[in-house]
N, C-alpha and C positions, 0 to 999 in steps of 0.2 A: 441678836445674832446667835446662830447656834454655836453651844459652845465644841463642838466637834471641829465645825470649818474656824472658830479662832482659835483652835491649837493647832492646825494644820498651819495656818498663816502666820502661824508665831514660830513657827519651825525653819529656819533658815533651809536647811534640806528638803522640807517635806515642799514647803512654798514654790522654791527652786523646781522641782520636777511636778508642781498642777502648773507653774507658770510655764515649762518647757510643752508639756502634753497637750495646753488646751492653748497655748499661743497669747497668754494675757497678762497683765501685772496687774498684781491688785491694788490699789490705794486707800489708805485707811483716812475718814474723818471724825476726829474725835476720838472716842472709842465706841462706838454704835456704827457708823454707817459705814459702808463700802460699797468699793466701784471700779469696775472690771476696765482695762484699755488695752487695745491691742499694742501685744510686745513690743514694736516699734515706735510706739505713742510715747516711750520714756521721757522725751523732750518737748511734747506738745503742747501747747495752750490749753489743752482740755485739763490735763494732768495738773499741769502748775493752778492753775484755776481752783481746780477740785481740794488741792491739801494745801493751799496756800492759807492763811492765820485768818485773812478776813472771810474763807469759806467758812471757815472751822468757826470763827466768834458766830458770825450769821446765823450757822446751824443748831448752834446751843440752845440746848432751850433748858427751862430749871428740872425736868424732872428727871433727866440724864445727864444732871451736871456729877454727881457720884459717881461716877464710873467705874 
């Protein structure tokens, strides 16, 4: 991930207005992947699915287990 957009998404402020401006929340899995859902998707099945623990085991793999 670039590391430009993960200081932006680590910024509570900055996060807060891409998510206001472009209508999206971001969700992080792990620390490598991310995934965009629309603002009102906070409560979704998509959502919970995505950063829920058994996504996150799934998605590990050994050469992004250092993060």
């Amino acid at each position: 991930m670039n590391l430009r957009l993960l200081r932006a998404l680590a910024s509570d402020a900055i996060r807060g207005c891409l998510e206001r401006h472009f209508g999206v929340t971001p969700a992080f899995q792990n620390c490598h992947r991310l995934a965009v859902f629309p603002t009102g998707a906070r409560d979704s099945a998509g959502l919970a699915r995505f950063v829920s623990p058994r996504a996150q085991v799934l998605n590990q793999s050994p050469e992004l287990r250092d993060c």
